[in-house]
OpenMM code with the backbone's topology and positions (N, CA, C; nanometers):
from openmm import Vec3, app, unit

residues = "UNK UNK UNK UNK UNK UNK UNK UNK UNK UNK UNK UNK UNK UNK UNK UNK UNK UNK UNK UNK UNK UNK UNK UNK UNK UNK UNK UNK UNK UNK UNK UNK UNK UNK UNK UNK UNK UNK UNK UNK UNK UNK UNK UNK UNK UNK UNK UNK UNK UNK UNK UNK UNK UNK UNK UNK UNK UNK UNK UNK UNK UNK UNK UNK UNK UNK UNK UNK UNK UNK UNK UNK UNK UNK UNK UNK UNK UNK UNK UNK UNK UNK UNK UNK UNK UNK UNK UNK UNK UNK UNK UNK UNK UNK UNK UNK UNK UNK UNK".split()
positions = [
    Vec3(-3.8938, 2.1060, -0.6620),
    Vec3(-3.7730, 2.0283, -0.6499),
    Vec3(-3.7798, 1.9117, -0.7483),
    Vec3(-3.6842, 1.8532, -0.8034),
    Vec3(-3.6937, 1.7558, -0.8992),
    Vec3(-3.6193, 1.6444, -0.8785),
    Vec3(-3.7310, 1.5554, -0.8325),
    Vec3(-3.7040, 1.4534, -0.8041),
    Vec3(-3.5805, 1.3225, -0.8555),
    Vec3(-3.5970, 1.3617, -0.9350),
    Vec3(-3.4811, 1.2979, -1.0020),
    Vec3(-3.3461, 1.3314, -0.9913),
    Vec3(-3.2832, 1.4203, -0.9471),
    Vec3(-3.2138, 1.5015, -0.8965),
    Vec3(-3.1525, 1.4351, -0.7091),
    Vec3(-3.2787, 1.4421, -0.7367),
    Vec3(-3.2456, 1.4044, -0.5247),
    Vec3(-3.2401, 1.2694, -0.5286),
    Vec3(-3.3211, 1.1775, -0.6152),
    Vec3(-3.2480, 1.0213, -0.5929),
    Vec3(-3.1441, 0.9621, -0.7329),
    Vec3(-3.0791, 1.0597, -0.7375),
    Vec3(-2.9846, 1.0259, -0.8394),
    Vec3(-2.8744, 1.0049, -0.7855),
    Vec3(-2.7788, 0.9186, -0.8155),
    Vec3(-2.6302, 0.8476, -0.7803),
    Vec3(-2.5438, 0.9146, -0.8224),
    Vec3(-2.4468, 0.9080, -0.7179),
    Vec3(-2.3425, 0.9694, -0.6933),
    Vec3(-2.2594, 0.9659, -0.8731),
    Vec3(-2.1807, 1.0349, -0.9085),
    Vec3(-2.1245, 1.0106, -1.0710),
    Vec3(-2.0196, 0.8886, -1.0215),
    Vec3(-1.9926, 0.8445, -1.1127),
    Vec3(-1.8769, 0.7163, -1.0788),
    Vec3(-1.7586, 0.7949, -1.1209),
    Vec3(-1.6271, 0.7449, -1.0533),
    Vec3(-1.5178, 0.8237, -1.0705),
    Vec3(-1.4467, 0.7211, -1.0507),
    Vec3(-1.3338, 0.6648, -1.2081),
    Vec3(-1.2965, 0.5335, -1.2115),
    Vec3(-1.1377, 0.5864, -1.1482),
    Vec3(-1.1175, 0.6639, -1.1407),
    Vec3(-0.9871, 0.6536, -1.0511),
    Vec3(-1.0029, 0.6242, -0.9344),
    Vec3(-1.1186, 0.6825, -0.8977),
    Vec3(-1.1228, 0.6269, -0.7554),
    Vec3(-1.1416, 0.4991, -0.6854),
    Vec3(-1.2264, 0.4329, -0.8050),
    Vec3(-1.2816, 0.3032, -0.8220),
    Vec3(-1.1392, 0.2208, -0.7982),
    Vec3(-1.0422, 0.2377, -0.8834),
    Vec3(-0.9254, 0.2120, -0.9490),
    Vec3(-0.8587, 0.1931, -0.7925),
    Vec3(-0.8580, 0.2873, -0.7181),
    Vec3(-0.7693, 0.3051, -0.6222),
    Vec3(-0.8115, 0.1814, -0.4950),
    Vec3(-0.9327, 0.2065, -0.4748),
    Vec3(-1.0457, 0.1398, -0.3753),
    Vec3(-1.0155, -0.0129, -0.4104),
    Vec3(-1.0471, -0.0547, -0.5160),
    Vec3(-1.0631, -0.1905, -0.6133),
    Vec3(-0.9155, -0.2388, -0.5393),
    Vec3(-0.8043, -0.1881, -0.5738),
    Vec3(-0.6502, -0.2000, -0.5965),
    Vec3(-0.6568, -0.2378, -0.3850),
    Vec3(-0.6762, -0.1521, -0.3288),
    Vec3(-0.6915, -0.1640, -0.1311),
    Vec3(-0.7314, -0.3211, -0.1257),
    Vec3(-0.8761, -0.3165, -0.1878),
    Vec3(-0.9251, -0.4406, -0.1606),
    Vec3(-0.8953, -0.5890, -0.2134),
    Vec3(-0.8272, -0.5987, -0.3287),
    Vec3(-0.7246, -0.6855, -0.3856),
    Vec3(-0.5882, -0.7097, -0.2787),
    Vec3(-0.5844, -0.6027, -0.2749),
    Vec3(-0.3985, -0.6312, -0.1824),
    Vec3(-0.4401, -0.7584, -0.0644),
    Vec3(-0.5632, -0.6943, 0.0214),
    Vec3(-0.6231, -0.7540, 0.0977),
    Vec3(-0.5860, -0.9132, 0.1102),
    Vec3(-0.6279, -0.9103, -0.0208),
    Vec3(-0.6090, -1.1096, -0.0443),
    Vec3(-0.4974, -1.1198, -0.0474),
    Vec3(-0.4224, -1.1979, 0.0405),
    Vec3(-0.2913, -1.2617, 0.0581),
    Vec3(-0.2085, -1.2963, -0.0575),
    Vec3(-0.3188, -1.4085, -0.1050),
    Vec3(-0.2363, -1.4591, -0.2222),
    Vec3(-0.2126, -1.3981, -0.3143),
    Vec3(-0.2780, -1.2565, -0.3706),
    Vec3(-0.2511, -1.2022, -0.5226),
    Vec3(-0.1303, -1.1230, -0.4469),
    Vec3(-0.0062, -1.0615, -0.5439),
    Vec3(0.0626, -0.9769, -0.5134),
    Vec3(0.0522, -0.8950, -0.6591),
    Vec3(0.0410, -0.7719, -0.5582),
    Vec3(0.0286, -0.6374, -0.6766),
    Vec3(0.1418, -0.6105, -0.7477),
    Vec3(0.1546, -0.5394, -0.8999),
    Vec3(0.2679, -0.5540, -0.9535),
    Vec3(0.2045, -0.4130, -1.0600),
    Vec3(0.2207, -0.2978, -1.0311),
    Vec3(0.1551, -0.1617, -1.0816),
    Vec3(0.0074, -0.1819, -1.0498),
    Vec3(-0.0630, -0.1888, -1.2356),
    Vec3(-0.1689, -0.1663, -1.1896),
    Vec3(-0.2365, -0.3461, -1.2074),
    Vec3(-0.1083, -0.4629, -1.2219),
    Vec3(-0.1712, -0.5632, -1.2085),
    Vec3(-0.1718, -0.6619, -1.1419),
    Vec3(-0.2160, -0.7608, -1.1050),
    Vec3(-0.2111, -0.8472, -0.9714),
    Vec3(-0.1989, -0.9989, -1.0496),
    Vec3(-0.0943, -1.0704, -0.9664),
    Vec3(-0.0219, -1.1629, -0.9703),
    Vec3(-0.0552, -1.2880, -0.9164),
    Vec3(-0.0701, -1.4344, -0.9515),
    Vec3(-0.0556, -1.5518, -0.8421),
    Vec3(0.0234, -1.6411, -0.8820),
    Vec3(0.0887, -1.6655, -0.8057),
    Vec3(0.2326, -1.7411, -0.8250),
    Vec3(0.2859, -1.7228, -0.9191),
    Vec3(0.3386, -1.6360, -0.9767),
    Vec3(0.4671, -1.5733, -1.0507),
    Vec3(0.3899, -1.5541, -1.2088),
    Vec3(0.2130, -1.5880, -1.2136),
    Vec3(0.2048, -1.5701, -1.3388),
    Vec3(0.0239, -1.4723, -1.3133),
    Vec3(0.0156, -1.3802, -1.4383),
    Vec3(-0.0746, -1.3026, -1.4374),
    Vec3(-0.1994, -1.3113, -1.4348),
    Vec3(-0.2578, -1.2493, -1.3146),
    Vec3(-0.4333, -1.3167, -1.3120),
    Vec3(-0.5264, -1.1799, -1.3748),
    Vec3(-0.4585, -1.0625, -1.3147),
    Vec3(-0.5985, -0.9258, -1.3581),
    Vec3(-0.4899, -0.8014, -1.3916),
    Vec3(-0.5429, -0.7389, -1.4794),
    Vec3(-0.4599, -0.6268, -1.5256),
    Vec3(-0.5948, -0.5341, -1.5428),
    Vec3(-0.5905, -0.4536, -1.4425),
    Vec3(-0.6886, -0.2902, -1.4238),
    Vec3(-0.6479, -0.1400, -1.4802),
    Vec3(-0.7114, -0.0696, -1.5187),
    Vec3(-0.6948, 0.0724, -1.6125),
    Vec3(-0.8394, 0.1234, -1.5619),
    Vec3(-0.8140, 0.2487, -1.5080),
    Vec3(-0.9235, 0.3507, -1.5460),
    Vec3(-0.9184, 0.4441, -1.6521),
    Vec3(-0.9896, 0.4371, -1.7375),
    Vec3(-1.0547, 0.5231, -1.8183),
    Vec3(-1.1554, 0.6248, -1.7872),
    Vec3(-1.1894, 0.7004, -1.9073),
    Vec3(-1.3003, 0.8390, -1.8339),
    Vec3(-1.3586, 0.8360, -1.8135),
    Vec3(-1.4396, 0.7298, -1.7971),
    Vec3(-1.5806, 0.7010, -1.7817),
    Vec3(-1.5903, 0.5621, -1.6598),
    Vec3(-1.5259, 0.5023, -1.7183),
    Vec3(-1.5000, 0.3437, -1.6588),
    Vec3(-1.3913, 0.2869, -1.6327),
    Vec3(-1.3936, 0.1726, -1.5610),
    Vec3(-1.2778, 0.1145, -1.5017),
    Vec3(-1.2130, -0.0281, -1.6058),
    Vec3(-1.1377, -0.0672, -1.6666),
    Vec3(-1.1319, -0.1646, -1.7460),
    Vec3(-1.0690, -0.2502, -1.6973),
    Vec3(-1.1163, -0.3880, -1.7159),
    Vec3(-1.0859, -0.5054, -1.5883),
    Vec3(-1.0385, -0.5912, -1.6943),
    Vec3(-0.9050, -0.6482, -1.7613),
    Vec3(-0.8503, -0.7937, -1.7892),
    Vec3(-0.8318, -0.9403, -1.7143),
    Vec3(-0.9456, -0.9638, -1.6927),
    Vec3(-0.9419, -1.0644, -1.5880),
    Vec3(-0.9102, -1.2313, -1.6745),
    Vec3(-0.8310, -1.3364, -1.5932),
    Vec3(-0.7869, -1.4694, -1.6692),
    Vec3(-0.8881, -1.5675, -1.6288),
    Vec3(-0.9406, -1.6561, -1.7072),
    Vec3(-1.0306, -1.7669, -1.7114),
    Vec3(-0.9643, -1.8555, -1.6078),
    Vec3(-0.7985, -1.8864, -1.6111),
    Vec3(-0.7576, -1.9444, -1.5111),
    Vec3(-0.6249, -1.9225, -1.5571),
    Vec3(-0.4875, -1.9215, -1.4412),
    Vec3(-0.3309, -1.9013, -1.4612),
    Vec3(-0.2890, -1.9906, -1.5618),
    Vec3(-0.1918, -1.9559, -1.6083),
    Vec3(-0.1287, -2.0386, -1.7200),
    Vec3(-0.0469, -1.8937, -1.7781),
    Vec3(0.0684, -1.9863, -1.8533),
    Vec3(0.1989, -1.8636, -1.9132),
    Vec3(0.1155, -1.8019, -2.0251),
    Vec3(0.0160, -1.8448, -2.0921),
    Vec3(-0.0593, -1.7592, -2.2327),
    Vec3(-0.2004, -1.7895, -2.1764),
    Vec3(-0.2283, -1.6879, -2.0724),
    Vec3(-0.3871, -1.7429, -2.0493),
    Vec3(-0.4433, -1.6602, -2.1392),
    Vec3(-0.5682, -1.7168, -2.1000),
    Vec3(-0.7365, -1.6589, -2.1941),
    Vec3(-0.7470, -1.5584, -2.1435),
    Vec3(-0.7874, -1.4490, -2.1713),
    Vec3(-0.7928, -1.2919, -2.0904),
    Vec3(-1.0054, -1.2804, -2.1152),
    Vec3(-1.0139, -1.2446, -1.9935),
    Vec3(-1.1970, -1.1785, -2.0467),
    Vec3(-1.2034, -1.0512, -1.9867),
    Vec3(-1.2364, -0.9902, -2.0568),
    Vec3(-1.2516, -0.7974, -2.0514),
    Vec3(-1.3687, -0.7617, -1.9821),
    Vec3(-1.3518, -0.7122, -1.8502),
    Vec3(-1.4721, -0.6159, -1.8243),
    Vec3(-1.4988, -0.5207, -1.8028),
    Vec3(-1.5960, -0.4248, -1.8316),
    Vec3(-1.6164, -0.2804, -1.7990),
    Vec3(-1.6770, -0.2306, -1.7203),
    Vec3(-1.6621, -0.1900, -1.6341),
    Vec3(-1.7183, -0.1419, -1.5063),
    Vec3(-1.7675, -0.0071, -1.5127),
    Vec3(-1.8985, 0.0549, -1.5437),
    Vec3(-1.9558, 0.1928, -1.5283),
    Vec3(-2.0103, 0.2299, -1.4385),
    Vec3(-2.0140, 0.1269, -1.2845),
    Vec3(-2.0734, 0.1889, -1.1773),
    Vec3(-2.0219, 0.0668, -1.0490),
    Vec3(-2.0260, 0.1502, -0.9261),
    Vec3(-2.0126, 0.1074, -0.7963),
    Vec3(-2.0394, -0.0596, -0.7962),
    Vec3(-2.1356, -0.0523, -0.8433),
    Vec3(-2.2070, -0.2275, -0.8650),
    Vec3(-2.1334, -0.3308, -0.9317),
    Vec3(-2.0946, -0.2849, -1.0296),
    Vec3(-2.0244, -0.3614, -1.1558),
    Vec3(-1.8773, -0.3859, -1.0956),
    Vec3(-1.8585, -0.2617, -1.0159),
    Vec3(-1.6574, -0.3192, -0.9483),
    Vec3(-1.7155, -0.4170, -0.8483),
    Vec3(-1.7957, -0.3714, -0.7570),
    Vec3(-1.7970, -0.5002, -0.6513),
    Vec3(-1.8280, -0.6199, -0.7311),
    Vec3(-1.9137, -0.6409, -0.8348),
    Vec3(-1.9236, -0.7727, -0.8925),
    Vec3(-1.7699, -0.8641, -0.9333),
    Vec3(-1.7141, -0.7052, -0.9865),
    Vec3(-1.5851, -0.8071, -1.0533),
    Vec3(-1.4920, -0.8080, -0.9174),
    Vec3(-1.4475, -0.7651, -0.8324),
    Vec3(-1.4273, -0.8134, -0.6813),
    Vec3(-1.4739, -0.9541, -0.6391),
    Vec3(-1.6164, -0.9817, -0.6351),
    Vec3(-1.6560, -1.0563, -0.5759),
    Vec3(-1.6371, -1.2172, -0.6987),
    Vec3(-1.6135, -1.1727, -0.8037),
    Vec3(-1.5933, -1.3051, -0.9308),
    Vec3(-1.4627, -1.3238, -0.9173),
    Vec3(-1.3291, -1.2084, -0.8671),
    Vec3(-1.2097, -1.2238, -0.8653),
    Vec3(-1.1875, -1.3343, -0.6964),
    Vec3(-1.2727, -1.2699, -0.6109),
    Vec3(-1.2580, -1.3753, -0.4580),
    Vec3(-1.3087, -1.5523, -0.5039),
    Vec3(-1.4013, -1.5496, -0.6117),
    Vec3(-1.4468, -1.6789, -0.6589),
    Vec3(-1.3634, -1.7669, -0.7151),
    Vec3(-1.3246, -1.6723, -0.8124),
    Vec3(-1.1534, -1.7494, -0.9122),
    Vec3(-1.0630, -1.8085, -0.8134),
    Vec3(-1.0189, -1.6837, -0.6936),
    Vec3(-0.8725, -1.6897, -0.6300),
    Vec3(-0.9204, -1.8509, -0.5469),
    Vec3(-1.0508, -1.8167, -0.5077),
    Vec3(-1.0217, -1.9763, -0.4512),
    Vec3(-1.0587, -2.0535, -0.5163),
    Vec3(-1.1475, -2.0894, -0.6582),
    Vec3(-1.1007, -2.1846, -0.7039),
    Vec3(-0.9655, -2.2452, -0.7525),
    Vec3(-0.8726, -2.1123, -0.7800),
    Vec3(-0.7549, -2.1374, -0.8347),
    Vec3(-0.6338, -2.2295, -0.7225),
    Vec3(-0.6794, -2.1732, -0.6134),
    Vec3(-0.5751, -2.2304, -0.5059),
    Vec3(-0.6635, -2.3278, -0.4523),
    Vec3(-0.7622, -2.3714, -0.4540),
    Vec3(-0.8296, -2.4952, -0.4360),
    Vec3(-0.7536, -2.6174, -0.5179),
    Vec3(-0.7418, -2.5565, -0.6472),
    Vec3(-0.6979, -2.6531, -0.7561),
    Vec3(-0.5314, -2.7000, -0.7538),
    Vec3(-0.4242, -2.6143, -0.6990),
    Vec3(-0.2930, -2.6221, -0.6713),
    Vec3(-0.2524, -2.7256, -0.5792),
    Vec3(-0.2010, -2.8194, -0.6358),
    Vec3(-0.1473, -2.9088, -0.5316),
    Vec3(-0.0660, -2.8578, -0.4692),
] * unit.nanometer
topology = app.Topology()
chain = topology.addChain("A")
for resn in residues:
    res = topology.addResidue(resn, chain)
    for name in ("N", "CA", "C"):
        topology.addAtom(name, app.Element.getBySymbol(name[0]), res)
C-alpha cells in the first residue's frame, strides 16, 4: 500500500471553495453580496472568481470609491479559511472605524 496515497488530501475544488467561502461571507451581516462580490456600505470590499486550480480573492486594504485592491490566491482549504478569517479582521476594523 502506498503510503502516500492514504495520507494525501482531498484535491481542492475552487468552485466549491467559491460556493462555501460565498455561505460564510453572507453570514456577516454587514457585507451584502452582489454576484460574485461583497459590499459595505454601498462601496466594494472583495471580489471572488474560481479558477481551475484556485480560488482568486480581490480583497481592499480599506473602503473608499478607488480603493487599493490586494490579490490572493487560494490553492487549498487552508489558504480560504485564512482569507475568511483576514476578511472577519478587516470587517471589524472597518466598522470599528465608522462613526
Amino acid at each position: 500500500m502506498n503510503e502516500d496515497a492514504f495520507f494525501a488530501l482531498p484535491p481542492f475544488r475552487p468552485e466549491e471553495a467559491l460556493l462555501t467561502l460565498k455561505r460564510n461571507l453572507r453570514d456577516l451581516r454587514a457585507l451584502e453580496a452582489r454576484g460574485d462580490s461583497f459590499w459595505l456600505q454601498g462601496q466594494p470590499v472583495l471580489e471572488l472568481s474560481a479558477q481551475d486550480v484556485q480560488l482568486l480573492a480581490r480583497l481592499v486594504k480599506r473602503p473608499a470609491r478607488s480603493p487599493e485592491w490586494e490579490t490572493r490566491h487560494c490553492k487549498n482549504a487552508a489558504e480560504v479559511r485564512s482569507l475568511l478569517d483576514e476578511v472577519k479582521r478587516r470587517l471589524n476594523r472597518w466598522t470599528d472605524e465608522t462613526p
